[in-house]
C-alpha positions in Angstrom: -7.6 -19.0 15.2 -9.6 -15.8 14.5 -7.0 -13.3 16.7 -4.6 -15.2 14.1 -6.9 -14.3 11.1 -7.1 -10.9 12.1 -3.2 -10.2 12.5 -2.2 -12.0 9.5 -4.8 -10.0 7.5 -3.6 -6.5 9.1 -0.5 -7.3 7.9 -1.9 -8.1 4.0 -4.1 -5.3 4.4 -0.8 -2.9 5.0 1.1 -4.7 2.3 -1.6 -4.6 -0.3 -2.2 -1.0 0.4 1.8 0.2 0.1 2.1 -1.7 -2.6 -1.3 -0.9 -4.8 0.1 3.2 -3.1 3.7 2.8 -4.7 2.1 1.1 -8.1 0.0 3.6 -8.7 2.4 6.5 -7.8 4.8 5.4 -10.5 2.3 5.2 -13.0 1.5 9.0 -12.3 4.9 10.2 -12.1 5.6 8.5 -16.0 2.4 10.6 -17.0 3.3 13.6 -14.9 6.5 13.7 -14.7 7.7 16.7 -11.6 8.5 20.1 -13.0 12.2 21.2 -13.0 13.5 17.9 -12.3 12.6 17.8 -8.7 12.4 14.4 -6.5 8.9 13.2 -5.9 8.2 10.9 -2.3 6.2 7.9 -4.2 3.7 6.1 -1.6 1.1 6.8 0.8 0.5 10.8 0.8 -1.7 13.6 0.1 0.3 15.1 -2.5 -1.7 15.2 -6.0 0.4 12.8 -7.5 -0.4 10.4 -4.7 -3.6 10.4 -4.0 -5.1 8.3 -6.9 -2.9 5.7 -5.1 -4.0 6.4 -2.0 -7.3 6.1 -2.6 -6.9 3.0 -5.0 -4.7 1.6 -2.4 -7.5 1.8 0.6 -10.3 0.4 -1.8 -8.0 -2.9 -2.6 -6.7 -3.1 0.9 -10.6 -2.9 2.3 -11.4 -5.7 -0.2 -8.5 -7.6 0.6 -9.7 -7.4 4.5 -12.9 -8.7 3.9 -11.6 -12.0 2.0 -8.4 -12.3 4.2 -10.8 -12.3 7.4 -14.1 -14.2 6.4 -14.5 -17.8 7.5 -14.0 -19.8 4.9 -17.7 -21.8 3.5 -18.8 -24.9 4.4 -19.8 -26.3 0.9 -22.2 -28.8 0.5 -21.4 -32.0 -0.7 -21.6 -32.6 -4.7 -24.0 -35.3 -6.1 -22.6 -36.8 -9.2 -25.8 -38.6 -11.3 -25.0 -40.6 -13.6 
């Protein structure tokens, strides 16, 4: 069950960082658009344009790990006094 945890969150943890990547890149190209026209590679990259989303992108995905992998809680059982 945990080997199957840990593939199935790899996978989210790719998804969620293309996606947040691509997102983010977008947003940058509508607030700086390229010069001259040019085509601009949105995603994962070093250019200027990308890195915000980069960088965004690993934060979320590194969250998203953590919750996609942890065990889920026991929780105690409620008491209703009435």
């Amino acid at each position: 069950m945990t080997a199957l945890r840990y593939f199935f969150g790899t996978l989210w943890v790719l998804f969620v960082w293309l996606m947040v990547a691509v997102i983010v890149g977008f947003i940058m190209l509508l607030v700086f658009p390229p010069d001259g026209g040019g085509n601009v590679v949105v995603g994962i990259g070093l250019d200027w344009r990308n890195l915000p989303g980069t960088i965004l992108g690993f934060f979320a995905a590194r969250q998203s790990w953590r919750t996609h992998v942890k065990r889920p809680s026991a929780k105690p059982p409620q008491s209703n006094p009435q």
